[in-house]
C-alpha positions, 0 to 999 in steps of 0.5 A: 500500500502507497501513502495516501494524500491527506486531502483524499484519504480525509474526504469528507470528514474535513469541517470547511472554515468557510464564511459561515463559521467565519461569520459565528467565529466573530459573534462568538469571539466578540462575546468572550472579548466582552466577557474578558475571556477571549479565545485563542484563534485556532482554538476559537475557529475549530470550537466555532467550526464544530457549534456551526456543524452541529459536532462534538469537538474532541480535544484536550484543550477544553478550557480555551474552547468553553466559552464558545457554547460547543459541546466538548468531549476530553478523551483524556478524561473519559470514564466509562 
């Protein structure tokens, strides 16, 4: 087996940024700015990409991404 491209081999499991979310990132960061609680960029798109999309964002990074109101899930911290 070859190496696959990135691109190809994650096909449509690849959330855009594209105006949409681009558009709620900016609600939402003004927001958290007002509350004194800004999100770091990347962080801030990827938790606003996944509120835009209706997913869940897996990460271990909760605490830069809560103010953003999107459902997070640390696998870290998982417990069954």
């Amino acid at each position: 087996m070859g190496r696959r491209r990135p691109k190809k081999r994650f096909e449509n499991r690849i959330i855009p940024i594209d105006l949409k979310v681009v558009t709620n990132w900016s609600s939402i960061q003004g927001l958290a700015d007002l509350a004194g609680r800004t999100m770091p960029t990347l962080n801030g798109l990827i938790a606003v990409s996944g509120l835009t999309y209706n997913c869940v964002v897996a990460t271990r990074n909760t605490s830069d991404m809560e103010q953003s109101t999107v459902e997070l899930f640390n696998p870290w911290e998982y417990k069954e």
